[in-house]
Each structure stands twice: as structure tokens, then as C-alpha cells.
C-alpha positions as MATLAB code, in Angstrom:
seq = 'XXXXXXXXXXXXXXXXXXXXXXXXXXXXXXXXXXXXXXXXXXXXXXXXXXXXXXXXXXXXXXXXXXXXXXXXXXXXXXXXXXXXXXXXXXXXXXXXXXXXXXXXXXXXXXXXXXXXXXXXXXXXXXXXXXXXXXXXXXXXXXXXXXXXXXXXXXXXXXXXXXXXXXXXXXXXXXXXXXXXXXXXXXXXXXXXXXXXXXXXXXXXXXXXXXXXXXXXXXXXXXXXXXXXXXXXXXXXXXXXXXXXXXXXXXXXXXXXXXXXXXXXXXXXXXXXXXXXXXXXXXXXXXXXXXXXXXXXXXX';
ca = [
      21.947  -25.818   -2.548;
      20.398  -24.872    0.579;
      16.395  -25.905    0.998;
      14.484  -23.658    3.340;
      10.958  -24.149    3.985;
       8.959  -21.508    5.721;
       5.201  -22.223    6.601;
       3.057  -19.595    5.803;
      -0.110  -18.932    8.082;
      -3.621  -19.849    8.248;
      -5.099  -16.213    7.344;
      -3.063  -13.437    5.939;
      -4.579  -10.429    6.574;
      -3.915   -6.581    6.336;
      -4.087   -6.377    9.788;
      -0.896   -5.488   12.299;
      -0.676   -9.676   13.132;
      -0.413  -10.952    9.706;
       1.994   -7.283    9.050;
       4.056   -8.332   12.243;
       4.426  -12.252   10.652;
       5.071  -10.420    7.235;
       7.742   -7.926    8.143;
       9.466   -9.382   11.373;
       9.246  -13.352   10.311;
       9.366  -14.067    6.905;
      10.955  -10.526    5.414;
      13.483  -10.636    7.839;
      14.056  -14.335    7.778;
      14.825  -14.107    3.897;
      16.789  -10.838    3.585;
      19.839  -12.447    3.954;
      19.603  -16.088    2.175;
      21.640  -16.012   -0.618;
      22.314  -18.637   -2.854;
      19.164  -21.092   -1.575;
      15.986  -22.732   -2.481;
      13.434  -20.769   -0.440;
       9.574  -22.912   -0.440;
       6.801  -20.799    1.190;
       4.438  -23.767    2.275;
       0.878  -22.789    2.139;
      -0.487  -25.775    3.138;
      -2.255  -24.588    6.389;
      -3.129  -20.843    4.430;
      -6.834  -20.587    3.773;
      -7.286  -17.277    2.917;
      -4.681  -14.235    1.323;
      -5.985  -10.901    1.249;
      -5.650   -9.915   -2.240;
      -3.926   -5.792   -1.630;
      -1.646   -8.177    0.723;
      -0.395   -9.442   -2.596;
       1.683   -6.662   -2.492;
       4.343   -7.509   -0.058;
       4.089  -11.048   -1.298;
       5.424   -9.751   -4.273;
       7.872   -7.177   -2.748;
       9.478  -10.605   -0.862;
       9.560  -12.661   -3.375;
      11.244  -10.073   -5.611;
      13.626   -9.963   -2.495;
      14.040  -13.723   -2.436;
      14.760  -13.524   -6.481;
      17.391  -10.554   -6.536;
      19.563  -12.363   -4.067;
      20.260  -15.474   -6.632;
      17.712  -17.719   -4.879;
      15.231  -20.289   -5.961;
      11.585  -19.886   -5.154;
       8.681  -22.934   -4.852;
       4.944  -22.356   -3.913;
       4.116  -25.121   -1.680;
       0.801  -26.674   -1.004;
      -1.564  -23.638   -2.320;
      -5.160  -24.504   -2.381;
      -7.354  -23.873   -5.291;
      -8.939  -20.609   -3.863;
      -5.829  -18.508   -3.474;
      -4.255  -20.200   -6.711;
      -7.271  -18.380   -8.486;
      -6.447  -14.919   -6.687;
      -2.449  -14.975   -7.424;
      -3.833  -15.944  -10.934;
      -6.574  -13.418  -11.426;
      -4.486  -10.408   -9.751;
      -1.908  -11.473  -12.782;
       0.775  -12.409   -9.328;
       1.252  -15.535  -11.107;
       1.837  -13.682  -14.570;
       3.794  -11.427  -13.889;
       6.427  -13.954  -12.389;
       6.310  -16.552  -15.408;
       4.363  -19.355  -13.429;
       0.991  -19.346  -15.274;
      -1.082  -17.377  -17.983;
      -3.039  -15.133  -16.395;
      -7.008  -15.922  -16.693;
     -10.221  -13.518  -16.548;
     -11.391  -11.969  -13.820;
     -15.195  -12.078  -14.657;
     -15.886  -10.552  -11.638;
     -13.882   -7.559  -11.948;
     -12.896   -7.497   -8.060;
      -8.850   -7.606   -8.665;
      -6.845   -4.612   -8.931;
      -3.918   -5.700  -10.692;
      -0.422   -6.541   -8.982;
       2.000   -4.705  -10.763;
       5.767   -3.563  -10.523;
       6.483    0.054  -11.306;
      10.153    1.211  -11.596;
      10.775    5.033  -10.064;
      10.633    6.237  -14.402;
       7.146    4.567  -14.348;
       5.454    7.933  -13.298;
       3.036    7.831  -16.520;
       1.772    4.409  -16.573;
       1.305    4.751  -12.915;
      -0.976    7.659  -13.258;
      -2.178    4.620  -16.214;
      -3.117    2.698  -13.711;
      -4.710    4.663  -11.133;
      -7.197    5.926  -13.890;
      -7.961    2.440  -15.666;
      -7.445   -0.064  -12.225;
      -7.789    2.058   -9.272;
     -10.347    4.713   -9.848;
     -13.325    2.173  -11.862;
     -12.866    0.110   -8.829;
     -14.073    2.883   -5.741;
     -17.857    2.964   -7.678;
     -18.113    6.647   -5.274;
     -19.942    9.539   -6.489;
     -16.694   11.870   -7.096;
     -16.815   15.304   -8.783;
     -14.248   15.601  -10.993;
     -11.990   17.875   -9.003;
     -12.619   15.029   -5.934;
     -11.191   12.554   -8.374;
      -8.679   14.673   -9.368;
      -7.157   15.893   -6.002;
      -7.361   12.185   -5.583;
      -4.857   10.579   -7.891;
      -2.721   13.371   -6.804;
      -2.325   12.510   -3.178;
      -1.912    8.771   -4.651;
       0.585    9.839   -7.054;
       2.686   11.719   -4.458;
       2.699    8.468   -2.196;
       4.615    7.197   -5.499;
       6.763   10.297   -6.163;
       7.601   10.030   -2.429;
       8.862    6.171   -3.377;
      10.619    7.795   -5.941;
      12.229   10.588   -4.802;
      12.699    9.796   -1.366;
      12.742    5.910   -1.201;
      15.605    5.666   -4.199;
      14.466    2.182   -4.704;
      14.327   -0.334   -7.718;
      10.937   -1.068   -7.931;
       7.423   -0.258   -6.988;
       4.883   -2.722   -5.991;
       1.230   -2.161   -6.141;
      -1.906   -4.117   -5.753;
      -5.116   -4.023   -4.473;
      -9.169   -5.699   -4.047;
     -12.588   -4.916   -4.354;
     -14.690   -6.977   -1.320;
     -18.227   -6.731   -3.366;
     -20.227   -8.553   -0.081;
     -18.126   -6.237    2.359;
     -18.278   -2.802    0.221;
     -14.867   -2.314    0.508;
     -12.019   -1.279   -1.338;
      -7.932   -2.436   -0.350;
      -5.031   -1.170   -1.795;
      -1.583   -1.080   -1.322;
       1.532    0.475   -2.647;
       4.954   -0.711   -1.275;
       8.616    0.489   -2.016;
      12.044   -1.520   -0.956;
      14.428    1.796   -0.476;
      14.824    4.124    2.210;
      12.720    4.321    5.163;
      10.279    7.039    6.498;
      12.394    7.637    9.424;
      15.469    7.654    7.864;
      14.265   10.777    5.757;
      12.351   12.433    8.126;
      15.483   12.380   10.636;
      17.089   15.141    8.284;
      14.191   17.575    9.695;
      13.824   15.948   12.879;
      16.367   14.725   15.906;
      18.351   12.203   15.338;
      16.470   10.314   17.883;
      12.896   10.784   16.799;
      11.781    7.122   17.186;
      10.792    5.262   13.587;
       6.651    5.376   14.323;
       6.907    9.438   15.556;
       8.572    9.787   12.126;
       5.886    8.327   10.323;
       3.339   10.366   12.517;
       4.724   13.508   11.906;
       5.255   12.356    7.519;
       0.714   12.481    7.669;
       0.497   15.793    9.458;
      -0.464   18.609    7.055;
       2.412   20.567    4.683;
       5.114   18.156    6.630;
       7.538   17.141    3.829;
      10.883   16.141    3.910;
      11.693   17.845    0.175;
      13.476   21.019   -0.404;
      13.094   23.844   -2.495;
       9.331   22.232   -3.795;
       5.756   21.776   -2.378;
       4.951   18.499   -0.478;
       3.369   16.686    2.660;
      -0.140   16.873    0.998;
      -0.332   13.092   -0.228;
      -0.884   11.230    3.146;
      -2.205   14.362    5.102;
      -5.387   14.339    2.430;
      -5.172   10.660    2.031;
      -5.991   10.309    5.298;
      -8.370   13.287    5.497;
     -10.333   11.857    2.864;
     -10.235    8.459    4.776;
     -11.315    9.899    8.075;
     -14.546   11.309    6.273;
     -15.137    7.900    4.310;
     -15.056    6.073    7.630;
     -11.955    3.853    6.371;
      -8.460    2.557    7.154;
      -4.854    3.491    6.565;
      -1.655    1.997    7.646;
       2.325    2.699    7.628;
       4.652    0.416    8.221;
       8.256    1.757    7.837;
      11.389    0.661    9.316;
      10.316   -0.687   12.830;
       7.519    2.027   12.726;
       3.682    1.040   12.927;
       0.996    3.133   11.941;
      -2.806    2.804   11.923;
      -5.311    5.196   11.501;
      -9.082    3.917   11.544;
     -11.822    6.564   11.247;
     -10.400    9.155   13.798;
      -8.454    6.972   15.769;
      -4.600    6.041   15.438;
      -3.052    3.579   17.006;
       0.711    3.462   16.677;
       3.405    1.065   17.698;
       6.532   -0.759   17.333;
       8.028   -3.834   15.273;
      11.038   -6.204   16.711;
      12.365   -6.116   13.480;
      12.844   -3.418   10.556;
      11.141   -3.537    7.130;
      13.656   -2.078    4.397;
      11.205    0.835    2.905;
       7.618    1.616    3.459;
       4.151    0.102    2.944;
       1.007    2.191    2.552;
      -2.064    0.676    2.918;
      -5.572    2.049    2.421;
      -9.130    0.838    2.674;
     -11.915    2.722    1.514;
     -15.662    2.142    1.993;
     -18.023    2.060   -0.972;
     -20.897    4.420    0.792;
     -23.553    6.630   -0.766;
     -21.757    9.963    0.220;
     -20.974   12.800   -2.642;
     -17.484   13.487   -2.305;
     -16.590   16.808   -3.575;
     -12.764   18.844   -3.308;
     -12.094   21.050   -0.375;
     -11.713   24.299   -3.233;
     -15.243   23.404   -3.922;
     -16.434   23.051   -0.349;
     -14.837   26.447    0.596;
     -17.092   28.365   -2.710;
     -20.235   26.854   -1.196;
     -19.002   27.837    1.966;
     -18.137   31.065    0.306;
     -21.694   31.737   -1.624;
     -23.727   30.735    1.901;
     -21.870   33.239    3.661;
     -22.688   35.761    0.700;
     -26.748   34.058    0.808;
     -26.916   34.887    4.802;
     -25.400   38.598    4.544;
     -28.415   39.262    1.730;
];
């Protein structure tokens, strides 16, 4: 059997650098080993972003499904206790998972497309608890929606196997990270039935967050990302896409898009949301107080 080692870098980050080493390096390096021992050496890794979990797992599920052999190399002590306390290391059958006292892990975990329930589980009892923002309960609401439809989209759209998910609270940074990541087809290539044929992979993406853009027929769509990143530009925080070769950032009001060498098979979606003191309330009920000023200033 083949041995391939594959050192792993200092800091991985949800940044487009540690993305780029992600997708175009190690993704694409191990797509097509079959029948191999793969060993991701940590040795010179001091620090993992825990969301980032999430395409750990998506590649070493990769890695797994083509009949290879996996070894962690080399991991120090501190990101040991994240893969443990995310339940990374449980949920592939190296190590029972111990308690986060802390409560700053949302939970890696592997949805299949049928999941839709325990997904909307999850949101509720992981995701949600985790944001400590004053939401009214339409906010909250219209919230797990626009998440949910970034998994229906995975589902419908992405016809994959699996769905990874995974995510942190940063208590000293008052920050939340979470990511959601499908292996199926890409943003582009679904977007290119509505598009031409030569709408490049991050213009596809682009046009997938613009408002009521949806590549489904016959039903409502295009709301998820469009409010996702609505409500992001208000909270002051981060998304990402990365899809195909397609790279796309949006930070407060700013986007930054750009291109990979190489092509990631399906799509990651990455958020970060600050923890602020802000009152975040549903555009229905921000048009009625709209709605009963106007009526105030006529009178």
C-alpha cells in the first residue's frame, strides 16, 4: 500500500490562504488516491479554527470513501482537545468524545440530504444558544430559515451524500463561526442553467446572493444567502463562498471576489457573526413600525 504524507500548515484559518491550501492543495491532492495510506502531519500546525473543522471532515470523508487509510500525525495537545470537544474525533471512531465545559463548540456533524428535521434539531439546540443576540422571535425565526435553505439548496441542488456542518464560539473575540459544506454539484454548474454557459464560476456565485435569484423551478427561492448576508452586513460580520474555482467574500459591505487554480467538488458557506448589543428584529416587523410612524406623523 501506498504511504502519502501531506504536511499540514502552521495556522489554519477561515481565511482565503488557509481556503486556497484547503481546496487547491490538499482537496485536490487527495481526490484521486485510491487504494493508499494518506497521514496528514500536523506537526508544524499550532492552531485549527474550529468551523474549519468542517472541510477537515468533508476531506477526510473524501479520503475514506475512496478505500483509503487515514493517520493523524504529530497533533499537539491543543487541537487534539478541539477535534475531541467538537465530537470530530467521535464521530470518526478515534476517541470518546469529552465535555466541553466551556460550551464554545458547535458540534461537527454529518447530515445526509433526508436529515432535514434533525438539521432544523440542530440549528435550534447548537446553533441558535450559541449567537447570545437579542432576537425577537420572528428575527430568530426568519433566521433558521435562510440557514435551512442553505441546506435545502445542498439538497436539492447539490445531490450530494452528505452534509457537513460545524462551527465555534470565540468568547475573548465575541464572535461566532460556522460553516456548512456539501460534496455535490457546484454553484456554477446550477446557476449556468439560468445563466450563459460562460458565466465564470465566482459571477455565478455573485449572482446565487442577489435577492429572489434562485436556480429552482416552479417554487420560491434565492432568499437564504440574499438575507444571510443582509443580516450579516447589519451585524458587521463575514461570509464566504467557495464553489468550484469560485471565491467569494463579503465583509461588512464590501466583497471581494476571486479565483482558485483548482476546483472544489460542491460548495462551502461560511459565516461569522458578531456577538454585539444590537436588537435584531424581522424586516415584516421593521416595515409595521415603519408603517405606524408614518400613520403617528400624518396625525
Amino acid at each position: 500500500m501506498n504511504e502519502i504524507i501531506i504536511q499540514m500548515p502552521k495556522n489554519i484559518n477561515d481565511n482565503k490562504d488557509s481556503f486556497n491550501f484547503l481546496v487547491c492543495s490538499l482537496y485536490s491532492k487527495i481526490k484521486p488516491i485510491t487504494n493508499s495510506k494518506i497521514i496528514l502531519d500536523f506537526k508544524k500546525t499550532r492552531w485549527v479554527e474550529g468551523n474549519i473543522v468542517t472541510l477537515l471532515g468533508a476531506i477526510v470523508d473524501t479520503i475514506l470513501s475512496n478505500n483509503n487509510k487515514l493517520a493523524f500525525k504529530s497533533v499537539s495537545k491543543s487541537i487534539n482537545n478541539l477535534l475531541n470537544k467538537n465530537g470530530f474525533l467521535e464521530k470518526y471512531g478515534l476517541i470518546e468524545q469529552s465535555n466541553d465545559i466551556y460550551k464554545s463548540s458547535i458540534k461537527f456533524e454529518i447530515f445526509t440530504p433526508n436529515d432535514k428535521v434533525k438539521f432544523q434539531k440542530y440549528l435550534k439546540e447548537e446553533f441558535i444558544p450559541r449567537l447570545n443576540l437579542t432576537m425577537s422571535e420572528s428575527f430568530e425565526r426568519d433566521l433558521r430559515l435562510n440557514l435551512e435553505e442553505v441546506f435545502q439548496n445542498a439538497r436539492t441542488h447539490g445531490k450530494c451524500n452528505s452534509i457537513f456542518v460545524c462551527g465555534q464560539y470565540f468568547y475573548n473575540l465575541k464572535k461566532v463561526k460556522f460553516t456548512i459544506i456539501d460534496l455535490g454539484k457546484t454553484i456554477p454548474d446550477n446557476v449556468r442553467t439560468k445563466l450563459p454557459i460562460d458565466t465564470s464560476d465566482i459571477e455565478c456565485i455573485h449572482w446565487s446572493t442577489k435577492n429572489g435569484n434562485s436556480t429552482k423551478i416552479g417554487i420560491s427561492g434565492g432568499l437564504g444567502l440574499y438575507n444571510l448576508s443582509e443580516f450579516l452586513k447589519d451585524n458587521g460580520g463575514i461570509m464566504q463562498i467557495i464553489s468550484s474555482s469560485g471565491y467569494w467574500e463579503q465583509n461588512k459591505n464590501k466583497v471581494i471576489k476571486s479565483s482558485f487554480s483548482n476546483k472544489f467538488d460542491g460548495t462551502i458557506v461560511n459565516i461569522q457573526v458578531n456577538i454585539n448589543n444590537k436588537t435584531y428584529i424581522s424586516l415584516e416587523e421593521k416595515n409595521e413600525i415603519n408603517k405606524n410612524n408614518y400613520i403617528s406623523n400624518i396625525f
